[in-house]
BALOBA-1460 file (C-alpha; in Angstrom, 3 decimals):
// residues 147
<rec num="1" residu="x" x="-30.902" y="-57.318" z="22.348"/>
<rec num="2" residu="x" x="-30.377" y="-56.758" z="26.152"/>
<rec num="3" residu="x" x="-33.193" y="-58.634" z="27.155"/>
<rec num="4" residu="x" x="-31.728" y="-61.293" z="24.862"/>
<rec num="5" residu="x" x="-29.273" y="-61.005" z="26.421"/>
<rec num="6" residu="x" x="-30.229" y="-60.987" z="30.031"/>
<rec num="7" residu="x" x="-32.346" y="-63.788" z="29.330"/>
<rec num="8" residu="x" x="-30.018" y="-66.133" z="27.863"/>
<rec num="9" residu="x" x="-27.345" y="-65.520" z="30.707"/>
<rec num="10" residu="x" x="-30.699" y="-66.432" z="33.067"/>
<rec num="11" residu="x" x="-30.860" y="-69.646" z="31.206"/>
<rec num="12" residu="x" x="-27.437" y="-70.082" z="31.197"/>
<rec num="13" residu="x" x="-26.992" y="-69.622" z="35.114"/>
<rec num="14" residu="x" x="-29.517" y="-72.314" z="35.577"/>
<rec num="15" residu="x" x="-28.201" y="-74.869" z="33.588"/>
<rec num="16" residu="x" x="-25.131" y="-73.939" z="35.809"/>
<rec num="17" residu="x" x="-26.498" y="-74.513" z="39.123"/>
<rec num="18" residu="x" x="-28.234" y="-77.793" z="37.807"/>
<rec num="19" residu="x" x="-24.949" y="-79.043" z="36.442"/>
<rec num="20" residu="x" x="-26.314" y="-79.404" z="32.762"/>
<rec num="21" residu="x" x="-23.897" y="-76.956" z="31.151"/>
<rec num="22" residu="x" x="-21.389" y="-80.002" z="30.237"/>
<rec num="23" residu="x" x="-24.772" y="-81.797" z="28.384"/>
<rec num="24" residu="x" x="-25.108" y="-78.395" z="26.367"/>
<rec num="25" residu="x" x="-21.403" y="-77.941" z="25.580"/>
<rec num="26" residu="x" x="-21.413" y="-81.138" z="23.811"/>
<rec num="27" residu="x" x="-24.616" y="-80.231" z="22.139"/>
<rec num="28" residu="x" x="-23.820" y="-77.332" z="20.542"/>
<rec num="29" residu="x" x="-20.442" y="-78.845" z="18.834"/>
<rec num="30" residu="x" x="-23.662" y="-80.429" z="16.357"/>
<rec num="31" residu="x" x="-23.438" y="-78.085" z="13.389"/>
<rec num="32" residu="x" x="-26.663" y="-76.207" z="13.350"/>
<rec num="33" residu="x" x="-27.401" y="-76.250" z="16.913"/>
<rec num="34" residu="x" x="-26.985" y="-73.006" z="19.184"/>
<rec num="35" residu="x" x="-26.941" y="-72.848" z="22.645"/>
<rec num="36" residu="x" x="-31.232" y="-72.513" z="23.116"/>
<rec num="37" residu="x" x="-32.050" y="-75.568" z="21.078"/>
<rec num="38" residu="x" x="-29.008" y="-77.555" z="22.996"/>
<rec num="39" residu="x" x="-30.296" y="-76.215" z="26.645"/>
<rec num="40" residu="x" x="-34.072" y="-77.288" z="25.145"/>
<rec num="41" residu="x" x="-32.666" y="-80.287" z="23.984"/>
<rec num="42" residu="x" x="-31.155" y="-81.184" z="26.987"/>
<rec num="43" residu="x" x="-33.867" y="-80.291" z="29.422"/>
<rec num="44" residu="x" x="-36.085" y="-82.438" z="26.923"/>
<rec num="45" residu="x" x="-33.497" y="-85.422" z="27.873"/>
<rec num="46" residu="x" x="-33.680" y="-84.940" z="31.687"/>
<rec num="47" residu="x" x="-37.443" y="-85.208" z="31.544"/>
<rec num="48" residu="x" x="-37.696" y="-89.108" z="30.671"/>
<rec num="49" residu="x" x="-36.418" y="-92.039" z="30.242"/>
<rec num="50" residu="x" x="-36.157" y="-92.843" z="27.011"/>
<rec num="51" residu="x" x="-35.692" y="-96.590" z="25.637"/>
<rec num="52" residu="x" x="-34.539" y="-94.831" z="22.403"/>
<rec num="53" residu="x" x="-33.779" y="-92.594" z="19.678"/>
<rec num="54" residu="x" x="-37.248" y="-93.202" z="18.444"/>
<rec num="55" residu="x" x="-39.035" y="-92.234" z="22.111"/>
<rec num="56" residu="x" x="-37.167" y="-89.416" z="22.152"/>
<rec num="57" residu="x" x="-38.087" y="-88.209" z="19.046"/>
<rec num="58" residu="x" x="-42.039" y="-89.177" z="19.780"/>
<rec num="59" residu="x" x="-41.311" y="-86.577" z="23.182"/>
<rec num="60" residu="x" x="-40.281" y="-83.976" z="21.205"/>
<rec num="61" residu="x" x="-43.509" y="-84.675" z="18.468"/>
<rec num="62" residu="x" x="-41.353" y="-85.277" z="15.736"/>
<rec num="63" residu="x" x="-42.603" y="-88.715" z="15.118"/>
<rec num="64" residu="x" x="-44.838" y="-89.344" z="11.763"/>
<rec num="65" residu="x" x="-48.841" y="-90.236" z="11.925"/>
<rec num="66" residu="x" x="-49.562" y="-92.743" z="9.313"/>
<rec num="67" residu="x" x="-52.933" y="-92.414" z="7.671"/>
<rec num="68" residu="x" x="-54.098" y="-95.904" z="6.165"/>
<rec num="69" residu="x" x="-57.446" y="-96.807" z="5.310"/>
<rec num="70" residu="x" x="-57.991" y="-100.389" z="4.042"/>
<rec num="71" residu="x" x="-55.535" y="-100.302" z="0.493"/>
<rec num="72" residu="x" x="-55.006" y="-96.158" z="0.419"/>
<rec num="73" residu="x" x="-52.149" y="-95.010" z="2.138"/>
<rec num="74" residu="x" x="-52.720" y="-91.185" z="3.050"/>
<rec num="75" residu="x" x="-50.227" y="-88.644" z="3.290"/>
<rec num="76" residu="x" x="-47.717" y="-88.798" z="6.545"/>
<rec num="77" residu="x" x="-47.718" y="-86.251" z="9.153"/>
<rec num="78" residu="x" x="-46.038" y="-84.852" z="12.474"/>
<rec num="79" residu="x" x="-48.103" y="-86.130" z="15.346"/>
<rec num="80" residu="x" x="-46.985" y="-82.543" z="17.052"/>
<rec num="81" residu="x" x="-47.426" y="-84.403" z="20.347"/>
<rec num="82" residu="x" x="-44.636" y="-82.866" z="21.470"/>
<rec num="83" residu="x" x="-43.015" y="-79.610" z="23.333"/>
<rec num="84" residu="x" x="-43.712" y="-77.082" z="20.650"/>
<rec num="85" residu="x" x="-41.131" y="-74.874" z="21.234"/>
<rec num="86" residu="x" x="-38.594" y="-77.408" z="21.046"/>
<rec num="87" residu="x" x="-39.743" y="-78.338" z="17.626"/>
<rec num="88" residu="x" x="-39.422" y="-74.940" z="17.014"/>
<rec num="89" residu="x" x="-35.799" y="-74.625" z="17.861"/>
<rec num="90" residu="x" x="-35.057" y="-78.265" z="16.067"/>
<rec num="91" residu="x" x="-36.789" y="-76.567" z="13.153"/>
<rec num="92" residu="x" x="-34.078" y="-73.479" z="13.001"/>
<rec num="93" residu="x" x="-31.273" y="-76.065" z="13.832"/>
<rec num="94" residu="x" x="-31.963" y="-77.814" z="10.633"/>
<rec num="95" residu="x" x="-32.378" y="-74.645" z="8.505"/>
<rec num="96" residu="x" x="-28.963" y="-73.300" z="10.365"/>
<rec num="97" residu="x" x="-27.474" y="-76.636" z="9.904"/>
<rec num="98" residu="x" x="-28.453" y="-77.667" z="6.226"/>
<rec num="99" residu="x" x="-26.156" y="-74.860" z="5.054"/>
<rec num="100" residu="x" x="-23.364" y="-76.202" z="6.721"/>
<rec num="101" residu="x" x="-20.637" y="-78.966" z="4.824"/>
<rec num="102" residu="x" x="-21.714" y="-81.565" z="7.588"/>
<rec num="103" residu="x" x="-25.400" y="-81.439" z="7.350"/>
<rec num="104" residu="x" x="-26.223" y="-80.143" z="3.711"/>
<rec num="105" residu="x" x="-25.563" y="-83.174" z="1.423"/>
<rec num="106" residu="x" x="-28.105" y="-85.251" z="3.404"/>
<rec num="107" residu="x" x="-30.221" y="-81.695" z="3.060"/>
<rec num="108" residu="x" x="-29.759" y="-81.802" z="-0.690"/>
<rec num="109" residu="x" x="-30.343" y="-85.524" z="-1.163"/>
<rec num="110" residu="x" x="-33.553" y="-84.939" z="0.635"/>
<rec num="111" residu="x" x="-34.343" y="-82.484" z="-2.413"/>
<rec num="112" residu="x" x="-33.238" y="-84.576" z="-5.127"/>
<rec num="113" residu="x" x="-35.432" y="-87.339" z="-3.830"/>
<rec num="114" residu="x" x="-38.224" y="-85.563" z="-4.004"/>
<rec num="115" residu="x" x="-39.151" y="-84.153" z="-0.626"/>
<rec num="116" residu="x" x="-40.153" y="-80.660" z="-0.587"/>
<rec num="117" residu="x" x="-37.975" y="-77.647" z="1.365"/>
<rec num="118" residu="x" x="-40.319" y="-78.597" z="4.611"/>
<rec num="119" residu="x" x="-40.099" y="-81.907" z="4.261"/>
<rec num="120" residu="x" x="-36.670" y="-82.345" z="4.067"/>
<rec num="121" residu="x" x="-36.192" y="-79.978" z="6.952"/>
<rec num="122" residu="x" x="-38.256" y="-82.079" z="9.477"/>
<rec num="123" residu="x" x="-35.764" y="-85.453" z="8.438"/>
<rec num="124" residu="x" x="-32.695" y="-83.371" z="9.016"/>
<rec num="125" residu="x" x="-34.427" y="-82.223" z="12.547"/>
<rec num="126" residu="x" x="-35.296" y="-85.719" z="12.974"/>
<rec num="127" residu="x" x="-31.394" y="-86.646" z="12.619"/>
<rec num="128" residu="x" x="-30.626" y="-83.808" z="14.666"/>
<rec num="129" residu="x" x="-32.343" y="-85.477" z="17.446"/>
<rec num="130" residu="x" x="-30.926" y="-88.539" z="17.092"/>
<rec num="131" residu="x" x="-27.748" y="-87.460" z="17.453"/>
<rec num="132" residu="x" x="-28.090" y="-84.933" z="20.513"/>
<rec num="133" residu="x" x="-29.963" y="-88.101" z="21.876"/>
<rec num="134" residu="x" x="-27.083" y="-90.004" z="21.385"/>
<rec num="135" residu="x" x="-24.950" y="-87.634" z="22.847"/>
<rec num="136" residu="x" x="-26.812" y="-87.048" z="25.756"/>
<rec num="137" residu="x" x="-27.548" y="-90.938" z="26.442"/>
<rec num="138" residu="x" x="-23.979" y="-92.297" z="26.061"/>
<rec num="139" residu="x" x="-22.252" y="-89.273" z="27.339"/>
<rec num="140" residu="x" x="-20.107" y="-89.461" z="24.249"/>
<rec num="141" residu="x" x="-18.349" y="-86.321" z="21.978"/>
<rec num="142" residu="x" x="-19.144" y="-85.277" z="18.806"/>
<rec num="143" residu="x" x="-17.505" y="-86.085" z="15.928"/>
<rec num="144" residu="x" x="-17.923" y="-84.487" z="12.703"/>
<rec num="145" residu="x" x="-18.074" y="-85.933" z="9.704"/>
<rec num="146" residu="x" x="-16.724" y="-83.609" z="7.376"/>
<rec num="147" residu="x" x="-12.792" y="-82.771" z="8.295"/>
């Protein structure tokens, strides 16, 4: 727990002296998302320029590989192109955040439709990342959606 601890406050007093600590303030209003997946999230964000949502999300390898061979369609996959640790920490966001009011009817409608537990985690990370992005790129607050 110290080193926890000592590490996070390391983390923390970098983001300081680099002036992010605003960025990961507003990221971490997100339901689901703690103050290493914002600070990830956000040093994600600094290291391109990203035309999009969909860029971003191809950065962080959370973009889908489609298999298609003449008329089969194969399954879809993560490309994992991505920082791995990152996808790591969207990963716990999602499973933090579907168990919150804001996040866990789209979590649940994931489940009716079908999707399996994994499955449905990786689209709420997906939306996750779309809305730090959008965050980040318009330098705007959140807003929940639940009040």
């Amino acid at each position: 727990k110290r080193f926890e601890a000592l590490v996070e406050k390391k983390i923390r007093d970098v983001l300081q002296e680099a002036g992010l600590m605003r960025q990961v303030n507003r990221c971490m209003k997100v339901e689901g998302i703690g103050f290493l997946t914002a600070a990830r999230l956000v040093t994600s964000f600094q290291r391109g320029e990203f035309s999009g949502a969909n860029a971003f999300i191809a950065f962080l390898g959370l973009d889908l590989r489609v298999s298609k061979s003449g008329q089969s369609d194969g399954p879809r996959r993560l490309t994992k192109r991505g920082d791995p640790e990152a996808r790591r920490l969207l990963h716990n966001a999602a499973m933090s955040g579907s168990r919150t009011p804001a996040w866990k009817p789209f979590y649940e409608e994931q489940r009716k439709r079908g999707f399996s537990t994994t499955q449905a985690l990786v689209m709420l990370s997906r939306k996750l990342a779309r809305v730090v992005f959008a965050l980040l790129k318009n330098q705007s607050e959140y807003q929940t959606k639940v009040a």
